[in-house]
GUVEXNU-330594 format. One record per residue (C-alpha): residue number from 1; residue in three letters; x, z, y. Coordinates in steps of 0.02 Angstrom, whole numbers, plus 32768, in hexadecimal, padded with zeros to 4 digits. Layout:
N
NUM/ALA/X/Z/Y
...
***
This chain:
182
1/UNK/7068/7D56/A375
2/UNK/7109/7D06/A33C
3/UNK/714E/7DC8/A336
4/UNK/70A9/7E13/A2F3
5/UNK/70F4/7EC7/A2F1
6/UNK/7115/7EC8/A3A3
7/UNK/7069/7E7F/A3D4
8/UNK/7027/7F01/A37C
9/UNK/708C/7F77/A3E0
10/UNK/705A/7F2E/A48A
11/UNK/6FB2/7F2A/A45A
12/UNK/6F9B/7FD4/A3E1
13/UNK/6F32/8035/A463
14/UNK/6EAA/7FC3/A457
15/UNK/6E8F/7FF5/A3AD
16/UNK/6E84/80B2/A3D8
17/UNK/6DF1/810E/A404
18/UNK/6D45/80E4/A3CE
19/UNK/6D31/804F/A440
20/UNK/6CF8/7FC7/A3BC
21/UNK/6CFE/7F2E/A436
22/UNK/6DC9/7F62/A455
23/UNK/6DD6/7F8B/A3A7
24/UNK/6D8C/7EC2/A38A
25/UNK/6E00/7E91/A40F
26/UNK/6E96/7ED5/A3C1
27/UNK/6E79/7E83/A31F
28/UNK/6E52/7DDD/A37D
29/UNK/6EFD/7DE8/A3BE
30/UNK/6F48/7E27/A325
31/UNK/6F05/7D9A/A2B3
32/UNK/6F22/7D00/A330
33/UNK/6FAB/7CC7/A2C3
34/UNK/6F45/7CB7/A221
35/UNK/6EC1/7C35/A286
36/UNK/6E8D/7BA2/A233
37/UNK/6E66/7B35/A292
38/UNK/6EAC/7B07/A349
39/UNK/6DE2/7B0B/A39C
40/UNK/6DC7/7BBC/A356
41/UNK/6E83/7BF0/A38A
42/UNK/6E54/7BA5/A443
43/UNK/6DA8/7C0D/A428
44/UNK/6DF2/7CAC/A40C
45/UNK/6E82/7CA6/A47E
46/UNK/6E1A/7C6F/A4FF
47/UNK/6DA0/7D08/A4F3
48/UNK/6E39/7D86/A4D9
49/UNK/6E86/7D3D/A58E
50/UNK/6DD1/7D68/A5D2
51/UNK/6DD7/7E1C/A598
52/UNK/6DCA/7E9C/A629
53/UNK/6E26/7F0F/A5A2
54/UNK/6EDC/7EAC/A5B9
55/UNK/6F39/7ECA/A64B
56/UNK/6F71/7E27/A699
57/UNK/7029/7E4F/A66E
58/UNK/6FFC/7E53/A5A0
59/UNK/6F81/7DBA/A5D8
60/UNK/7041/7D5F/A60A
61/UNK/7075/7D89/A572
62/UNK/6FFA/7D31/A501
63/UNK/6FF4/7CAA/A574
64/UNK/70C6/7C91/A56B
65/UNK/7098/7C9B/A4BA
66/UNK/7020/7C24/A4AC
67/UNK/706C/7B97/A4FD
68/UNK/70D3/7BA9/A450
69/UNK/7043/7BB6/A3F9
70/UNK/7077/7B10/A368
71/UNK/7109/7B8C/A321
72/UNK/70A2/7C09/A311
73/UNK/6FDE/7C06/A2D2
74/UNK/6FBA/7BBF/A227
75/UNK/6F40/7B43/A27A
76/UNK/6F9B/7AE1/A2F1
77/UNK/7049/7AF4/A274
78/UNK/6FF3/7ABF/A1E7
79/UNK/6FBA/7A17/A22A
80/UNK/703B/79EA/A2AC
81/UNK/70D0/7A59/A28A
82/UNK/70E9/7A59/A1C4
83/UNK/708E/79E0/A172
84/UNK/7004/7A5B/A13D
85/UNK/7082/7AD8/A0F5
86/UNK/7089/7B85/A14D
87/UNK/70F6/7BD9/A0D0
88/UNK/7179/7BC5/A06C
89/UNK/7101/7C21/9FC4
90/UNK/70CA/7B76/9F8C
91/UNK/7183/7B1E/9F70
92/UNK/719C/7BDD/9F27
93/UNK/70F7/7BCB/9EB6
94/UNK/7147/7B24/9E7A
95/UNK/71F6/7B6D/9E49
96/UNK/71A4/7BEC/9DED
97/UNK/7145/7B5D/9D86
98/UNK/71F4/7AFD/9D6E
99/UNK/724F/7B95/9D56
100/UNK/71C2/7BBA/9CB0
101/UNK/71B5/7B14/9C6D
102/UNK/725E/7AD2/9C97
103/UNK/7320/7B07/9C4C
104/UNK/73A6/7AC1/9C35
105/UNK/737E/7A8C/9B8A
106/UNK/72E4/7A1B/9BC4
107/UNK/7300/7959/9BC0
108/UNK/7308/7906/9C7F
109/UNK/7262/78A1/9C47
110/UNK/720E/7956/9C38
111/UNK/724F/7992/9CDB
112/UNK/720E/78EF/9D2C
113/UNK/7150/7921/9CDE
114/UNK/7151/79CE/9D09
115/UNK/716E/7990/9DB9
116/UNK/7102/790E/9DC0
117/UNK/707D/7986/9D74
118/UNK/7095/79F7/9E0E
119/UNK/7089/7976/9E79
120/UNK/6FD4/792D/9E32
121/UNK/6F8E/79E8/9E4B
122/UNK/6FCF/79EA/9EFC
123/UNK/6F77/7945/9F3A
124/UNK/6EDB/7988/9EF1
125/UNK/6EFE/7A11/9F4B
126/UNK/6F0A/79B1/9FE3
127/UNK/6E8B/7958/9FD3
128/UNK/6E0C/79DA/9FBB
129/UNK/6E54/7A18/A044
130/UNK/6E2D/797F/A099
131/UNK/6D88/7964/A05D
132/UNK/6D58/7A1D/A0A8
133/UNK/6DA3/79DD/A150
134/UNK/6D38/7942/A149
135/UNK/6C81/79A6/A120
136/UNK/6CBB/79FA/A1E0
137/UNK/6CED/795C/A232
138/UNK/6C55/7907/A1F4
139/UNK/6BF0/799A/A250
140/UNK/6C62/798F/A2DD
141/UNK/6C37/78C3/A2D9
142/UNK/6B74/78EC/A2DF
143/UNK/6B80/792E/A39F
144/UNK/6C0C/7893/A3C7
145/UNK/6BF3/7823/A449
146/UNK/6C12/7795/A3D9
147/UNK/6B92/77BB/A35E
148/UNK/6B0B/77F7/A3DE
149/UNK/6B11/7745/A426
150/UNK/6AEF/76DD/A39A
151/UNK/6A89/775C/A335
152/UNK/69E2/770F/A38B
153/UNK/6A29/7663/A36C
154/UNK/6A60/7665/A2A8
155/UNK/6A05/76B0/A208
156/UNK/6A53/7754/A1B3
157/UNK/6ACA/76F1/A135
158/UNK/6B36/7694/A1C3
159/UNK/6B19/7732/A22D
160/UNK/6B8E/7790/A18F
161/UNK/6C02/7715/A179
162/UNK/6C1F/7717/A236
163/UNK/6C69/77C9/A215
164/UNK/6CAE/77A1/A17F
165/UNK/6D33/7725/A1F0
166/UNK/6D2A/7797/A28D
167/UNK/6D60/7820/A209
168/UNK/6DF2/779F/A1A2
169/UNK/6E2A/776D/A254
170/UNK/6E3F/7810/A295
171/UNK/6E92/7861/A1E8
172/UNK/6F19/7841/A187
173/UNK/6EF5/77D7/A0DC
174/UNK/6F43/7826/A038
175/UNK/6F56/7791/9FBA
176/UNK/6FAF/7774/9F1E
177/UNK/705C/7713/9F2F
178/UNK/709D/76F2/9E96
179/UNK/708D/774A/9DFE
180/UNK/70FF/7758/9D6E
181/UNK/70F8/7764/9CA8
182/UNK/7181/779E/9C47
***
């Protein structure tokens, strides 16, 4: 979990023997961290707490665990913890890029496009990133209350741009603040 070597010593004799469903149980505990998404972490943690393969004193564990689950699994520190960033090899992906086209002998004006060239690659980044997030939340907005209602009542074009302003409301809205020329 937040100490991955000694979860994987609690939980190593689930992964011996030829039992497959322990084997899938260890690696379901083993690769909590690395969830996604906070739904699939809740998913999976809640079928590991229902395994008759825990005892109840590694099922305290987890759960002590989990109740600090937002400095822990990708998922929940990605969108509430860190601002989407779980590790530090981005900001070390971008001093590699300075640290090649940048010296002491470049002009501040160069250093100032370098960096704002990093910077347009990592909004569309983001924002692909976002646009994936939004194909799921529009699927998630199919089976909403919201929608359901006045699906019967509206045509298919107001019925999308419904979810388009459930979806805005509900996310956060990347837009350009100022941009400079130099």
């Amino acid at each position: 979990m937040a100490c991955t070597a000694k979860s994987e010593k609690k939980f190593s004799y689930l992964n011996r023997g030829r039992d497959k469903k322990k084997k899938l149980l260890y690696n379901s505990i083993i690769n909590l961290p690395y969830t996604n998404y906070p739904a699939e972490f809740d998913k999976k943690y809640a079928d590991i707490i229902k395994s008759n393969s825990i005892s109840s004193e590694l099922k305290k564990y987890l759960e002590d665990k989990a109740k600090e689950k937002n400095f822990w699994v990708k998922g929940f520190m990605k969108v509430l913890f860190c601002c989407g960033m779980c590790t530090t090899s981005r900001i070390e992906a971008k001093h590699r890029v300075l640290k090649l086209f940048l010296n002491s002998g470049k002009r501040l004006t160069e250093v100032f496009i370098a960096i704002e060239e990093i910077e347009r690659k990592e909004i569309i980044n983001y924002l692909n990133e976002i646009d994936k997030t939004n194909k799921w939340a529009r699927k998630k907005e199919e089976k909403s209350y919201f929608i359901n209602y006045f699906k019967d009542k509206y045509g298919e074009y107001i019925i999308e741009r419904l979810k388009d302003n459930l979806i805005d409301s509900t996310n956060y809205k990347i837009s350009k603040v100022r941009s400079y020329k130099w």
